[in-house]
N, C-alpha and C positions, 0 to 999 in steps of 0.2 A: 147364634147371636148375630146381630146386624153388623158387626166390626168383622167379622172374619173372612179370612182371605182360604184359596184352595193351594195346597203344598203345589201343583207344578207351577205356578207362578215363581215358584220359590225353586224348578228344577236347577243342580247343578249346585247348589249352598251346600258344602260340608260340615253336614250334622251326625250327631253318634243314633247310633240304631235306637238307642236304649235309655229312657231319661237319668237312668242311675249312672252315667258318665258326667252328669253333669259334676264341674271342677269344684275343688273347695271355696276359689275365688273369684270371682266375674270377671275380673280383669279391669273392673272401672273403680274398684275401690268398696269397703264395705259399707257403703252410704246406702247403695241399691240392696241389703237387705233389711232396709228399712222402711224403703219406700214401699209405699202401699196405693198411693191414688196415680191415675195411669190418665193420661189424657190421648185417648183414640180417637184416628183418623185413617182416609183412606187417601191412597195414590195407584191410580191406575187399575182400579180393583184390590189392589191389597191393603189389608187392613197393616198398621204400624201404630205404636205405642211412643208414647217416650213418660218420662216422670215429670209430673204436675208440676214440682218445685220449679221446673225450667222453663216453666211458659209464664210470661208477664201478662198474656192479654193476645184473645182471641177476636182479629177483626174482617169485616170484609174485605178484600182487597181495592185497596182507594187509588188513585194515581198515580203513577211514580213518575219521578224522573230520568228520564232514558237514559244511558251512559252510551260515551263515543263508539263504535264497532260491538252494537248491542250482542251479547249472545244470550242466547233461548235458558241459559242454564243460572243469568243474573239478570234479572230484566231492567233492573234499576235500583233507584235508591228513594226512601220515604223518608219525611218529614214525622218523627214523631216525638212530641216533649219536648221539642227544639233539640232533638239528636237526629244527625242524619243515618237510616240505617240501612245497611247491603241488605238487598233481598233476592234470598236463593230460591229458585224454583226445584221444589225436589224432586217432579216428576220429572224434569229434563237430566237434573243431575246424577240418579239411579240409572239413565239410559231408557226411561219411561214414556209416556204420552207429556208434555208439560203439564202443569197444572193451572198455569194462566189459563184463563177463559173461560173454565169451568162453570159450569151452572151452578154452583155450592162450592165454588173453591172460596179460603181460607185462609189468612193469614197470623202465622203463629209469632208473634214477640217473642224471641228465646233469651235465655242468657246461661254460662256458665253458675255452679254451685256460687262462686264469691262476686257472682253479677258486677263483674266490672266491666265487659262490654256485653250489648245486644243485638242482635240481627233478627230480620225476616225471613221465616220461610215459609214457601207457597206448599200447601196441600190441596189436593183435589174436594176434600170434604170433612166435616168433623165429626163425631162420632159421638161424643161425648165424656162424660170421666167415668171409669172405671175400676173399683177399689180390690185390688189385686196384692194375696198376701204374697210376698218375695223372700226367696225362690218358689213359686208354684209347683206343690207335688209334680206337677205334669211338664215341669218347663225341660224343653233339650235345649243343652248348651249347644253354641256354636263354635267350634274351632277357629281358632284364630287363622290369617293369613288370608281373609277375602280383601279384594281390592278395595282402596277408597273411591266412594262414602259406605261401600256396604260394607265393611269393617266397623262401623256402627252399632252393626247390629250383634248382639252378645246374647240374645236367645230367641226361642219360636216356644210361643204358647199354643198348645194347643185349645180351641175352645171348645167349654165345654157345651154338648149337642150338635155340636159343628158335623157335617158330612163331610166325606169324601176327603178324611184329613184337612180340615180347615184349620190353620194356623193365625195365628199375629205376631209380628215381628215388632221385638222392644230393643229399640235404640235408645242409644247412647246421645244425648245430644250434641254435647262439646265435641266431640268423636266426629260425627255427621257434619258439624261446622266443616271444621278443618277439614274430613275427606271432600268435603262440597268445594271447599274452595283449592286445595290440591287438584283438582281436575281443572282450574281456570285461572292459575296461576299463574297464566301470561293475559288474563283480561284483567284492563284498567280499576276495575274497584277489587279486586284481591289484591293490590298494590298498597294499601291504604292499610285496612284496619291488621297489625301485628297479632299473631295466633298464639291465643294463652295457652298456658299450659294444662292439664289433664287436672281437674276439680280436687281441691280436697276436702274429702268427708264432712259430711257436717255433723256438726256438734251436738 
């Protein structure tokens, strides 16, 4: 499938051998065994997921506003709905290519399950949606205790027809917020917006 990424991109993530380790509980709450629509994209070559519910609005990347002692991993902030919003580049933030500048990069509107704040983040490309039953026979969980933002990520799909072990990695959103901005927590816009707490379920 056109989303999927090849496992060494992923060398070095502590995964079980075996998809029957996958735990009884994600660790993000039982909301994700319900969600089913996936909005895929890529960064850097690898294909990443997150749940549809958390994206408000898939735009081009329009102009921002540069903040003082710019770094590559917040390039600014957008004007949108009359909300000012941080926007994260996630291929900086992973320790990737950025995803500014990209020929098809992307900007995702996210927000927590009880959408009280929203933020930008930059992907290199979109993929489109993808209706994926949760837990996927095939999904291997990920052990907990990777750095943030990739503590994000709470499984690897394998796709199905994929070669050479082609995986997609499904994040966590609100997770990815906060590990995004723990990495920049001495740059001037992680000063501003206060980091909510971990979603709860929806109803």
């Amino acid at each position: 499938m056109p989303w999927a990424m090849s496992m060494p991109k992923l060398a070095g993530i502590p995964v079980p051998a075996d998809s029957r380790d996958w735990p009884t509980g994600d660790g993000f709450g039982t909301s994700f065994s319900r969600a089913a629509n996936w909005l895929a994209f890529e960064v850097d070559g690898q294909a990443c997921a997150v749940d549809s519910r958390q994206v408000r609005s898939v735009l081009r990347p329009p102009g921002m506003a540069p903040l003082p002692g710019r770094d590559a991993r917040c390039p600014g902030l957008l004007a949108w709905h009359d909300t000012a919003l941080v926007v994260l580049d996630l291929g900086a933030c992973l320790g990737l290519r950025p995803s500014l500048g990209q020929a098809a990069s992307r900007l995702l509107v996210c927000h927590g399950y009880e959408q009280e704040q929203a933020w930008g983040l930059l992907v290199d490309a979109v993929r489109g949606f993808q209706r994926i039953a949760s837990p996927e026979p095939g999904w291997i969980a990920v052990r907990p205790g990777l750095p943030p933002p990739w503590n994000a990520m709470f499984a690897l799909l394998p796709t199905p027809g994929g070669m050479n072990g082609e995986v997609c990695a499904m994040l966590h959103v609100q997770t990815l917020w906060e590990g995004c901005l723990s990495l920049i927590s001495n740059h001037p816009a992680a000063a501003g917006p206060s980091l909510p707490h971990h979603p709860k379920d929806v109803p």
